[in-house]
PDB file of N, CA, C and O in Angstrom:
ATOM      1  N   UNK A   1     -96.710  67.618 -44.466  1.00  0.00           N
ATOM      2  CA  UNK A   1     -96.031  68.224 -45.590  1.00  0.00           C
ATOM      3  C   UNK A   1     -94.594  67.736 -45.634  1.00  0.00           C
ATOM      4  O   UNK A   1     -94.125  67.338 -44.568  1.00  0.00           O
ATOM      5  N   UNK A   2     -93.945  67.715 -46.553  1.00  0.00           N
ATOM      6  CA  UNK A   2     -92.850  67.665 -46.970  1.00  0.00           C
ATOM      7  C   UNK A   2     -91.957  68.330 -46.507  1.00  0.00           C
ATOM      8  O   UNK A   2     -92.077  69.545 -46.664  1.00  0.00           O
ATOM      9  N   UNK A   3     -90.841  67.872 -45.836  1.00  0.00           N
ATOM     10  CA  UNK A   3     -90.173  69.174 -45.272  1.00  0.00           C
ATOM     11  C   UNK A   3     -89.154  69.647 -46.166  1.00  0.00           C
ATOM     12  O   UNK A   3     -89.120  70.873 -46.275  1.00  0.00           O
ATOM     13  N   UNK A   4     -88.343  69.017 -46.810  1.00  0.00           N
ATOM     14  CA  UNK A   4     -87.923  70.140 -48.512  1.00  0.00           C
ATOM     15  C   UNK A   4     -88.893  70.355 -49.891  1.00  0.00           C
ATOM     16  O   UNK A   4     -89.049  69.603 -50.852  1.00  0.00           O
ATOM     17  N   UNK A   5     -89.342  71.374 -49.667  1.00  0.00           N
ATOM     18  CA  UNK A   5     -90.283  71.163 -50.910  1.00  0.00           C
ATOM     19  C   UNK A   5     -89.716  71.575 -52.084  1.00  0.00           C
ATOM     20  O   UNK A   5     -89.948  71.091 -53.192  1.00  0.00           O
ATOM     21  N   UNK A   6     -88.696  72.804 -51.737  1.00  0.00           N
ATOM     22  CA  UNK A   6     -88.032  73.514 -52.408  1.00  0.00           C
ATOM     23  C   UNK A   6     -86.879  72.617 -53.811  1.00  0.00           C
ATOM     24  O   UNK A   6     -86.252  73.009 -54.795  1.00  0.00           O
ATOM     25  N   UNK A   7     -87.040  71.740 -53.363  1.00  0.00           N
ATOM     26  CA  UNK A   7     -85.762  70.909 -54.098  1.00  0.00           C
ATOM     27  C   UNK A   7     -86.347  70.356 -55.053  1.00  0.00           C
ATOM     28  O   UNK A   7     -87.256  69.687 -54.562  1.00  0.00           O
ATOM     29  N   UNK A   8     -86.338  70.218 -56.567  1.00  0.00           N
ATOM     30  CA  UNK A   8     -86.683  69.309 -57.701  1.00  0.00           C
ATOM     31  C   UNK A   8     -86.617  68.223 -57.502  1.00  0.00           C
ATOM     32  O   UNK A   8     -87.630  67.820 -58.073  1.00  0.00           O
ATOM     33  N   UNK A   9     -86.065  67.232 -57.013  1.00  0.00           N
ATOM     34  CA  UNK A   9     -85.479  65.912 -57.033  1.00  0.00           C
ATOM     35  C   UNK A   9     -86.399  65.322 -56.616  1.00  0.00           C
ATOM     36  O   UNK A   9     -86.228  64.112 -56.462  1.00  0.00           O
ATOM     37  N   UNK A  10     -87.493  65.798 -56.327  1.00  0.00           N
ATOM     38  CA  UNK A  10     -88.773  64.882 -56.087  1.00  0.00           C
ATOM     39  C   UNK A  10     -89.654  64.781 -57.652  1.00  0.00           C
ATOM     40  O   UNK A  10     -90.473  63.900 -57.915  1.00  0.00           O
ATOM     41  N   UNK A  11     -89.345  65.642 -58.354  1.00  0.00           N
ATOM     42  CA  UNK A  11     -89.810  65.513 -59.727  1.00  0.00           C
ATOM     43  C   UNK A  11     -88.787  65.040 -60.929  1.00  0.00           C
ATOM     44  O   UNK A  11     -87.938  65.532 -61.672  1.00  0.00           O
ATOM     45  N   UNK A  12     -89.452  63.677 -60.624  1.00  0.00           N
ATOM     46  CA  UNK A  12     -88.823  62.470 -61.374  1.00  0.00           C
ATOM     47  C   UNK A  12     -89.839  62.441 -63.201  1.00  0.00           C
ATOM     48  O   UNK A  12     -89.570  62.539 -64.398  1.00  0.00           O
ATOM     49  N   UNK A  13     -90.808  62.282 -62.486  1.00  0.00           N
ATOM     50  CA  UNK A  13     -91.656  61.978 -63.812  1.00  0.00           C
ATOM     51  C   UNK A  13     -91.913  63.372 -64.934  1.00  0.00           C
ATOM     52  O   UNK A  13     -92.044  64.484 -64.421  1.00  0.00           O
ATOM     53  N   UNK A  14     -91.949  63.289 -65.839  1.00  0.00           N
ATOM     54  CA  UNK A  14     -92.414  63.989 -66.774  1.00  0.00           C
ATOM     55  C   UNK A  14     -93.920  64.120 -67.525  1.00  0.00           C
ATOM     56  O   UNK A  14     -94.342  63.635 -68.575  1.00  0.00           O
ATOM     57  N   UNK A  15     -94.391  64.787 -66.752  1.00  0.00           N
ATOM     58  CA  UNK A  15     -96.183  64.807 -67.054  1.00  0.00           C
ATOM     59  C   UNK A  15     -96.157  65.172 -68.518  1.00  0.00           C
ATOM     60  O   UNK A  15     -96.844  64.395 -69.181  1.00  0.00           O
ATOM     61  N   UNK A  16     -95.489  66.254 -69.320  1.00  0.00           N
ATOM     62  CA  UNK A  16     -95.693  66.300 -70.356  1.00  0.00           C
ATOM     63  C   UNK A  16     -96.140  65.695 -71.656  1.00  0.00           C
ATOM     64  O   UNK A  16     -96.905  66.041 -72.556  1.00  0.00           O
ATOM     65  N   UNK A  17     -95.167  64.384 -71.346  1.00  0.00           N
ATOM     66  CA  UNK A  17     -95.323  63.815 -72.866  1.00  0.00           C
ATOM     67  C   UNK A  17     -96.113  62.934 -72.427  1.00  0.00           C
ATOM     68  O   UNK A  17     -95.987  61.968 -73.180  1.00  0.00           O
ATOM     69  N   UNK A  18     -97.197  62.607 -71.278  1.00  0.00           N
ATOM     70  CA  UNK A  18     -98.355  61.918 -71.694  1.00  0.00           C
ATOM     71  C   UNK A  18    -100.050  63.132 -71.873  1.00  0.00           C
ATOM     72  O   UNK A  18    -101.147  62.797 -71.427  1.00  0.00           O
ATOM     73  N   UNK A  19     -99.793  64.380 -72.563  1.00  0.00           N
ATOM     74  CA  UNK A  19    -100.865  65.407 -72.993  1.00  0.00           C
ATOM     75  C   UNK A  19    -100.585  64.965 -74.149  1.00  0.00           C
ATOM     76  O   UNK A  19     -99.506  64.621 -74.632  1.00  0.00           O
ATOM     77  N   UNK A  20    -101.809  64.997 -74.649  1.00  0.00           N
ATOM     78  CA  UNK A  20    -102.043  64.173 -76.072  1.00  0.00           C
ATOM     79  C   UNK A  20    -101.666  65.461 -76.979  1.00  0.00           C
ATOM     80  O   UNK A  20    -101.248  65.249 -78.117  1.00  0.00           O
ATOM     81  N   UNK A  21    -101.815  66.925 -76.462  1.00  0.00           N
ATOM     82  CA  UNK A  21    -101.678  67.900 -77.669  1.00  0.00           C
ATOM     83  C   UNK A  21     -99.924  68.039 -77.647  1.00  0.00           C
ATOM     84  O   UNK A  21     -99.427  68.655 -78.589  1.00  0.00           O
ATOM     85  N   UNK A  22     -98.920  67.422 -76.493  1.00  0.00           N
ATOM     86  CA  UNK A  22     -97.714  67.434 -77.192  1.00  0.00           C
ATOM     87  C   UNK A  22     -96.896  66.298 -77.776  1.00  0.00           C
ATOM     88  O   UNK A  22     -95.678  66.120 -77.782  1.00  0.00           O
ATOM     89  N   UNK A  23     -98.160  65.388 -78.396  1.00  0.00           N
ATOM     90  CA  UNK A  23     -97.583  63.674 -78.947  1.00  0.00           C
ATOM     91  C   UNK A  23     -96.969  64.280 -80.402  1.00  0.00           C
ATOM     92  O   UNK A  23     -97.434  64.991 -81.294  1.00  0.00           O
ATOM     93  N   UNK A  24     -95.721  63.638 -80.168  1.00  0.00           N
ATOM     94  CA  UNK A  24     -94.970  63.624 -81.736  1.00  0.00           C
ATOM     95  C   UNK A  24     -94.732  62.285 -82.208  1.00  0.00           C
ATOM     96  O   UNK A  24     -94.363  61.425 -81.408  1.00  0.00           O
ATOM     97  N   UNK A  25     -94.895  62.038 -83.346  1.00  0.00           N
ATOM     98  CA  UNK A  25     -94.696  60.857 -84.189  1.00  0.00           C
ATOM     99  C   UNK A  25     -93.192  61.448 -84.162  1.00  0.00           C
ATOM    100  O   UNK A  25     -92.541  62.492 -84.209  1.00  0.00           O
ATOM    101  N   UNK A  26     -93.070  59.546 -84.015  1.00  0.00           N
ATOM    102  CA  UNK A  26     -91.360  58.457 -84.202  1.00  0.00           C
ATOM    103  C   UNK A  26     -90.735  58.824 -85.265  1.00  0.00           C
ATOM    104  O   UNK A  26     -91.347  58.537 -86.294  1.00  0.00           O
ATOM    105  N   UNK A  27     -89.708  59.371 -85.417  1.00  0.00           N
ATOM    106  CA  UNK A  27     -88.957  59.504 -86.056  1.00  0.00           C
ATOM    107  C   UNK A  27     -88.065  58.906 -86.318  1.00  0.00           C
ATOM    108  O   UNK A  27     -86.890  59.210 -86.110  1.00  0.00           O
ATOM    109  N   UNK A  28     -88.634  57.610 -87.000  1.00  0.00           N
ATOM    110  CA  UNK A  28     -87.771  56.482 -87.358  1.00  0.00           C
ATOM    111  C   UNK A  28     -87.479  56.344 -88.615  1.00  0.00           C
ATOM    112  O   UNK A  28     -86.617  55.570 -89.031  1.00  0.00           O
ATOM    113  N   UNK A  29     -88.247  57.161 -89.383  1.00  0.00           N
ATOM    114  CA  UNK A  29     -88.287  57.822 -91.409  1.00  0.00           C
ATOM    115  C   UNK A  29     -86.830  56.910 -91.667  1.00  0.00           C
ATOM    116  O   UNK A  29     -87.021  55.952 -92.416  1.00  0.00           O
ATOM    117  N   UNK A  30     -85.496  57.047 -91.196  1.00  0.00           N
ATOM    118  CA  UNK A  30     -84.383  56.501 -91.455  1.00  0.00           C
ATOM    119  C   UNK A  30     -84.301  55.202 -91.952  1.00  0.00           C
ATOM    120  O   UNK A  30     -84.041  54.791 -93.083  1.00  0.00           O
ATOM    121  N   UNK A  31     -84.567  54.630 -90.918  1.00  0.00           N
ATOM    122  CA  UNK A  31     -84.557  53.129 -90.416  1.00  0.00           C
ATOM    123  C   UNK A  31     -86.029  52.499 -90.593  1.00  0.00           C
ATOM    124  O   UNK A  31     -86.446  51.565 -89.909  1.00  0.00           O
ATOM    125  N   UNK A  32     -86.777  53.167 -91.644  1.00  0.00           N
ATOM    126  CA  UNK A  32     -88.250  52.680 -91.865  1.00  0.00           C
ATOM    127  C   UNK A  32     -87.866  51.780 -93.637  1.00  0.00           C
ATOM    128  O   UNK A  32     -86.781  51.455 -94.118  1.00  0.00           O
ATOM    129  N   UNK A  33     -88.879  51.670 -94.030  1.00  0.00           N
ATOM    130  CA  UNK A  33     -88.630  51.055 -95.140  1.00  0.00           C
ATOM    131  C   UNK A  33     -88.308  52.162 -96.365  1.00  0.00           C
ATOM    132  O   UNK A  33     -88.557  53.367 -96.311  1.00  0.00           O
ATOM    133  N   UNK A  34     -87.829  51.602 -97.226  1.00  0.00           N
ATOM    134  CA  UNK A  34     -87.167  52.644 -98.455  1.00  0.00           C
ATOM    135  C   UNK A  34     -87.495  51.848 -99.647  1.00  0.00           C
ATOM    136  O   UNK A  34     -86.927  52.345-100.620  1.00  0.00           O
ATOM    137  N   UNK A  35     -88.046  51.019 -99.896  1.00  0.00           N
ATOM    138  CA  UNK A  35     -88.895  50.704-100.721  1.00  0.00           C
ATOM    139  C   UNK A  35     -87.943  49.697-101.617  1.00  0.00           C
ATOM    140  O   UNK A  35     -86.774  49.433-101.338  1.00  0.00           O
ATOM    141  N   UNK A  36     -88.736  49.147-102.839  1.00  0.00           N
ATOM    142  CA  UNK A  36     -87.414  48.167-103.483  1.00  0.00           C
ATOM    143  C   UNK A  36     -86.163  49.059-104.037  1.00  0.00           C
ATOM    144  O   UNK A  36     -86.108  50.288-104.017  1.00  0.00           O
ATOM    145  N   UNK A  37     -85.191  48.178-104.526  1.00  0.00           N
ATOM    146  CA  UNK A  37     -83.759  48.987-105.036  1.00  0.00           C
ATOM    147  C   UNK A  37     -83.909  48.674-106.643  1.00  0.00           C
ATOM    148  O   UNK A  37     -84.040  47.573-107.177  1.00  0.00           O
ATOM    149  N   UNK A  38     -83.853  49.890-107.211  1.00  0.00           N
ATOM    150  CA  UNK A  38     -83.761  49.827-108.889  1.00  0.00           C
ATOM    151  C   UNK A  38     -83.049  49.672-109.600  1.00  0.00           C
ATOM    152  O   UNK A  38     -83.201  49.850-110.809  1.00  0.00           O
ATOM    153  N   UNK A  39     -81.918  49.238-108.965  1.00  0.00           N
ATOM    154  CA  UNK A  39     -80.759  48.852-110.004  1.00  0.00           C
ATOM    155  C   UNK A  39     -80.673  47.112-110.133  1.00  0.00           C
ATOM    156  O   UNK A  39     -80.240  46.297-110.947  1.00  0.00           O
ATOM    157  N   UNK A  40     -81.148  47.100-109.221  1.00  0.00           N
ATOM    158  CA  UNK A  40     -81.448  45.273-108.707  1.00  0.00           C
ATOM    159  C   UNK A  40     -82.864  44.820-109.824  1.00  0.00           C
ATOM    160  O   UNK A  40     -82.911  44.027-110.764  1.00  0.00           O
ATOM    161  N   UNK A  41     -83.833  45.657-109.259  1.00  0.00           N
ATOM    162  CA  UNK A  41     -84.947  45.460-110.210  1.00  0.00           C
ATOM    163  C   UNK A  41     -84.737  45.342-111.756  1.00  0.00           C
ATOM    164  O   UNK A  41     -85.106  44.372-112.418  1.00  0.00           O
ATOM    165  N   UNK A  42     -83.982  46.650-112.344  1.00  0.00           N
ATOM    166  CA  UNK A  42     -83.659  46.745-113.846  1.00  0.00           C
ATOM    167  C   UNK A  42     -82.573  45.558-114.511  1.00  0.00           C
ATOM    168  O   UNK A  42     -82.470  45.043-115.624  1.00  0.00           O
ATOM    169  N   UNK A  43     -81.770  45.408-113.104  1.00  0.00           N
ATOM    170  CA  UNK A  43     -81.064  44.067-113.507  1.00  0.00           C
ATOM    171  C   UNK A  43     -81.737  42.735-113.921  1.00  0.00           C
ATOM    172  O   UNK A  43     -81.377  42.068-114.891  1.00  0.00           O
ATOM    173  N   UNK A  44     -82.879  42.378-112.978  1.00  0.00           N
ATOM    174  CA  UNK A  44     -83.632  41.761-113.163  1.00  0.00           C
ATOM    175  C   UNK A  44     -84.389  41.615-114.554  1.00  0.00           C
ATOM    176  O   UNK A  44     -84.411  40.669-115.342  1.00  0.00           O
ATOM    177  N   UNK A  45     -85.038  42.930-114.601  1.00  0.00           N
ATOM    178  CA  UNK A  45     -85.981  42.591-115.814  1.00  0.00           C
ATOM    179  C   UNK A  45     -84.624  42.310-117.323  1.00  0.00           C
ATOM    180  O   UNK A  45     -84.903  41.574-118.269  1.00  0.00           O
ATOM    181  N   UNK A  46     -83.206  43.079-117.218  1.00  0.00           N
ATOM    182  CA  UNK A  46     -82.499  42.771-118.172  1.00  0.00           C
ATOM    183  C   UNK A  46     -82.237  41.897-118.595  1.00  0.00           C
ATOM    184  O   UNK A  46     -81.959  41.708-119.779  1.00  0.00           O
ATOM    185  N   UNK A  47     -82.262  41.023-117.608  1.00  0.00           N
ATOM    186  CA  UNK A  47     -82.145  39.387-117.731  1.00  0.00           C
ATOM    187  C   UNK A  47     -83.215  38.519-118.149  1.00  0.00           C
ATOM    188  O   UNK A  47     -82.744  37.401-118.357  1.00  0.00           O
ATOM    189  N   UNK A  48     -84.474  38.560-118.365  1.00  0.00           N
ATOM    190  CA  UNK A  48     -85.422  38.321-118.387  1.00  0.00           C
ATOM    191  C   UNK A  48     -86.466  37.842-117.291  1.00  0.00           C
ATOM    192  O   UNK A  48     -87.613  37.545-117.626  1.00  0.00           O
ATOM    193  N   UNK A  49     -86.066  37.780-116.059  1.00  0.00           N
ATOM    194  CA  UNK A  49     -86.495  37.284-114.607  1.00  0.00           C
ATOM    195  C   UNK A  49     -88.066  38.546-114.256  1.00  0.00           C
ATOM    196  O   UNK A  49     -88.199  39.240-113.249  1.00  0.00           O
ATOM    197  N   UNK A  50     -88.793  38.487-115.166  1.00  0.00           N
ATOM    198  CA  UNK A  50     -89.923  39.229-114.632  1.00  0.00           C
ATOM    199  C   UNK A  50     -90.485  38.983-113.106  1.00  0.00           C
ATOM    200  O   UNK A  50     -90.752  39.800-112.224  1.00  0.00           O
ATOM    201  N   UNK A  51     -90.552  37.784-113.126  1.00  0.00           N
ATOM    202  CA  UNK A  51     -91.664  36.922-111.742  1.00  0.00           C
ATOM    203  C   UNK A  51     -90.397  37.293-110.561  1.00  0.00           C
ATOM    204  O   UNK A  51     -90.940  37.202-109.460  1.00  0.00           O
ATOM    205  N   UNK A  52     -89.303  37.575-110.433  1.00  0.00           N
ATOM    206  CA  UNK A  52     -88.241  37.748-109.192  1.00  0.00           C
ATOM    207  C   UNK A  52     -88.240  38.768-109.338  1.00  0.00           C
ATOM    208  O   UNK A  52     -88.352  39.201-108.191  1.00  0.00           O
ATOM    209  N   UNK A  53     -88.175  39.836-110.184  1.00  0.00           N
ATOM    210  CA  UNK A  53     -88.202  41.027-110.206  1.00  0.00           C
ATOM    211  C   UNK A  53     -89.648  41.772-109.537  1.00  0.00           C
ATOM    212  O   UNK A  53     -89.620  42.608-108.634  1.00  0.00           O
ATOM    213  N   UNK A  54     -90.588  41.382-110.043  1.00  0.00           N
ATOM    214  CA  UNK A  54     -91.710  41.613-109.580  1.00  0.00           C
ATOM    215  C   UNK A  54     -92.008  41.378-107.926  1.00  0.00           C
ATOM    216  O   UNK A  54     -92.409  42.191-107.094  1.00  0.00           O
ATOM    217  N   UNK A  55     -91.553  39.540-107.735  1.00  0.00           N
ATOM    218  CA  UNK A  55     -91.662  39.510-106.107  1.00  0.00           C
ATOM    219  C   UNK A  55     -90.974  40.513-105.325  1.00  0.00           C
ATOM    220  O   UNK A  55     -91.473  40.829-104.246  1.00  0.00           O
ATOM    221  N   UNK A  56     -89.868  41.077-105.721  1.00  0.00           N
ATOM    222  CA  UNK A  56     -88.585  41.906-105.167  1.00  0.00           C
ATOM    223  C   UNK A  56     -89.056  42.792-104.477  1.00  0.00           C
ATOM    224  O   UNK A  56     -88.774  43.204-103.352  1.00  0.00           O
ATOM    225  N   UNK A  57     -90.348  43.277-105.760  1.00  0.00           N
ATOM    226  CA  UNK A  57     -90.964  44.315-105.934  1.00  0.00           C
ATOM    227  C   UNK A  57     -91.862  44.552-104.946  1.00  0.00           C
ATOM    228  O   UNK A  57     -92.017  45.697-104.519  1.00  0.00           O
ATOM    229  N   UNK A  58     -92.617  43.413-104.423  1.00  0.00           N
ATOM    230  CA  UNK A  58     -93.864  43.167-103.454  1.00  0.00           C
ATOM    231  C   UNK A  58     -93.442  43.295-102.091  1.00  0.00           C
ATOM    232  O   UNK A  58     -93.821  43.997-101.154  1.00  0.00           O
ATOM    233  N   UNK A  59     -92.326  42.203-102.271  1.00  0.00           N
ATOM    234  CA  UNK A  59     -91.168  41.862-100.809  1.00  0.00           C
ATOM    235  C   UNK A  59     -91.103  43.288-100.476  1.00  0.00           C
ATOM    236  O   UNK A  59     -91.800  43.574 -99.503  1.00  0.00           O
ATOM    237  N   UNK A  60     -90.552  44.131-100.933  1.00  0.00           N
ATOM    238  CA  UNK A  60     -89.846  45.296-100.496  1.00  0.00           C
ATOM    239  C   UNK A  60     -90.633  46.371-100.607  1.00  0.00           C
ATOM    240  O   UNK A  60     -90.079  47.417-100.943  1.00  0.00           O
ATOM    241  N   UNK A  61     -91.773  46.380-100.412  1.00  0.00           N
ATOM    242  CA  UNK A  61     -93.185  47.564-100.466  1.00  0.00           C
ATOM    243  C   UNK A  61     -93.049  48.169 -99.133  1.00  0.00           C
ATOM    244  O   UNK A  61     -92.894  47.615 -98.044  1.00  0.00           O
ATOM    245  N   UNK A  62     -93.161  49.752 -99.514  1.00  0.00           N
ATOM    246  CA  UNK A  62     -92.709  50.235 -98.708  1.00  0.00           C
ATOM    247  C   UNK A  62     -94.341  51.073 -97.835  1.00  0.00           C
ATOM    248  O   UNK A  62     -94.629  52.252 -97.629  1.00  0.00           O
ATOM    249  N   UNK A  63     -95.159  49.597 -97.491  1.00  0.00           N
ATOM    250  CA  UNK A  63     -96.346  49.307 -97.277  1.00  0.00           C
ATOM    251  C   UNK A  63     -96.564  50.431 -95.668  1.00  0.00           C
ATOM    252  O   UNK A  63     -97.507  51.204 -95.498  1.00  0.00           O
ATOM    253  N   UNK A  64     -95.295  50.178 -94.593  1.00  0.00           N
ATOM    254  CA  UNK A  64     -95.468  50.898 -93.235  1.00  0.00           C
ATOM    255  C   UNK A  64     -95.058  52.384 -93.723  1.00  0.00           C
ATOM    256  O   UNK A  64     -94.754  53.026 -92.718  1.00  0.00           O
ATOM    257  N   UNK A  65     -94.940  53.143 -94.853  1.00  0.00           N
ATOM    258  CA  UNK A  65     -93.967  54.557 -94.676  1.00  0.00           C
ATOM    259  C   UNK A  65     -94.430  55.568 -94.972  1.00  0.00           C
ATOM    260  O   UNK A  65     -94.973  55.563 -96.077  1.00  0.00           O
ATOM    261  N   UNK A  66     -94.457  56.925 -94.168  1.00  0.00           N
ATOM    262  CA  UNK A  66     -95.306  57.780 -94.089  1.00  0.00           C
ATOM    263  C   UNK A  66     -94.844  58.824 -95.261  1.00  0.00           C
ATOM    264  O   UNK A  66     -95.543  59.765 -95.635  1.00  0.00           O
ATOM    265  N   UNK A  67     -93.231  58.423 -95.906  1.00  0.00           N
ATOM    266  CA  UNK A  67     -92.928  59.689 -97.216  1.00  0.00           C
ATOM    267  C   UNK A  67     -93.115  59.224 -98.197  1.00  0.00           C
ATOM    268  O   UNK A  67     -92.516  58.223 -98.591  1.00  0.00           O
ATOM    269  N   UNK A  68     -94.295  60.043 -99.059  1.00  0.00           N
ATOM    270  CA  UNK A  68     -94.915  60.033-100.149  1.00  0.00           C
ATOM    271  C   UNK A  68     -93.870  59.632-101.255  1.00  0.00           C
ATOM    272  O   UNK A  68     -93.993  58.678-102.023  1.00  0.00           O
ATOM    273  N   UNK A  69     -92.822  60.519-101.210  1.00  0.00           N
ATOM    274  CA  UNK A  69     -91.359  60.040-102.471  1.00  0.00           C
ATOM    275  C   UNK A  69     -91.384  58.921-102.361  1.00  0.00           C
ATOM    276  O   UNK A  69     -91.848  58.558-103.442  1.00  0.00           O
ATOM    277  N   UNK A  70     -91.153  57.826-101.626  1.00  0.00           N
ATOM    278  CA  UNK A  70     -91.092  56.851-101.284  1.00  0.00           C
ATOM    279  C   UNK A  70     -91.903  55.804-102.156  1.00  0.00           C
ATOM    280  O   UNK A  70     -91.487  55.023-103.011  1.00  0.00           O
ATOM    281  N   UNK A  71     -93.096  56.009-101.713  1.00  0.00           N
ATOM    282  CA  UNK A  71     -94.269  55.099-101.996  1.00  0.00           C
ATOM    283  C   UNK A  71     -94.215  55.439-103.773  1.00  0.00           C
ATOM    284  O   UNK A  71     -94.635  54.553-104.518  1.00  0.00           O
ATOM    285  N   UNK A  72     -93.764  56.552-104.291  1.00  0.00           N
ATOM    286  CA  UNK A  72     -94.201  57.337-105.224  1.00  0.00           C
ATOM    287  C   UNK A  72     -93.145  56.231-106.119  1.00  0.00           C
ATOM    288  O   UNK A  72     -93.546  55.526-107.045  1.00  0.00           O
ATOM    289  N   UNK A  73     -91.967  56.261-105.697  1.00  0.00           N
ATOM    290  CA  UNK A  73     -90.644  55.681-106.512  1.00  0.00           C
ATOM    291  C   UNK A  73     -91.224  54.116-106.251  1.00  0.00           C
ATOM    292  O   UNK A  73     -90.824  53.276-107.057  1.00  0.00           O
ATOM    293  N   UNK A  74     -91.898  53.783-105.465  1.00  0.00           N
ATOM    294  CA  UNK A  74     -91.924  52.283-105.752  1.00  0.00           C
ATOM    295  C   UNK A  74     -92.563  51.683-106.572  1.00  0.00           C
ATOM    296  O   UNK A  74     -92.368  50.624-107.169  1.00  0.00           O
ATOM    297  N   UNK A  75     -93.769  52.799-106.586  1.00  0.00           N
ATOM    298  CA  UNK A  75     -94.923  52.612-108.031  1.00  0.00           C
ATOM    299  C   UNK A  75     -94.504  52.651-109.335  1.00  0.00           C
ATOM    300  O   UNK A  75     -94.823  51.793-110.158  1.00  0.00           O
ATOM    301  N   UNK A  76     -93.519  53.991-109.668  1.00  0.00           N
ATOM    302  CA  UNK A  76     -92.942  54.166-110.668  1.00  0.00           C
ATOM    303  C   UNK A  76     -92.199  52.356-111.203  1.00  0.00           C
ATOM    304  O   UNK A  76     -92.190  51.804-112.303  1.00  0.00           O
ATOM    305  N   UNK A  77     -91.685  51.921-109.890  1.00  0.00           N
ATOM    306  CA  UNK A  77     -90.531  51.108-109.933  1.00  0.00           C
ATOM    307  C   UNK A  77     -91.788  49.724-110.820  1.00  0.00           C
ATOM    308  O   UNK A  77     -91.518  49.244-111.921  1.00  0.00           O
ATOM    309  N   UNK A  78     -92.695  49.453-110.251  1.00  0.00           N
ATOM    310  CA  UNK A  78     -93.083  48.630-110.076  1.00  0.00           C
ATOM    311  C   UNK A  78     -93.846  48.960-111.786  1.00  0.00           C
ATOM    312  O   UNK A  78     -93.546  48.161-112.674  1.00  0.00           O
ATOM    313  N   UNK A  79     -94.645  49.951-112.075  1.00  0.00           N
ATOM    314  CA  UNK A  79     -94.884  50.257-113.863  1.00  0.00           C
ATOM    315  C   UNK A  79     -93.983  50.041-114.448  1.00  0.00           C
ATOM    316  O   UNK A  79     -93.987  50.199-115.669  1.00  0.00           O
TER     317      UNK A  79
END
């Protein structure tokens, strides 16, 4: 046996966060994608540049992102 058992400092590891019922998704929402920018886009189509406006549009799909607003404004963007 151990002759200090009493002391924490032998508990280094954290068993917790490998139980699957306390896994939390990354909270990277910030620094994830935000989809194309509409002032860039509307500039675009003002000018007549459909086909760059459109790629802008593809380029910048906010294809990895889990907030619905998001995906929602890019569709809008993209009709």
């Amino acid at each position: 046996m151990a002759k200090n058992t009493s002391s924490s400092a032998f508990r280094k590891i954290d068993i917790d966060q490998y139980n699957e019922d306390n896994f939390k998704e990354d909270e990277t929402e910030s620094s994830g994608p935000t989809g194309p920018d509409e002032g860039e886009i509307c500039a675009l189509l003002n000018q007549g540049r459909y086909i760059e406006a459109l790629k802008l549009v593809l380029g910048n799909a906010p294809v990895g992102s889990t907030n619905q607003q998001v995906k929602d404004n890019a569709l809008a963007i993209t009709l």
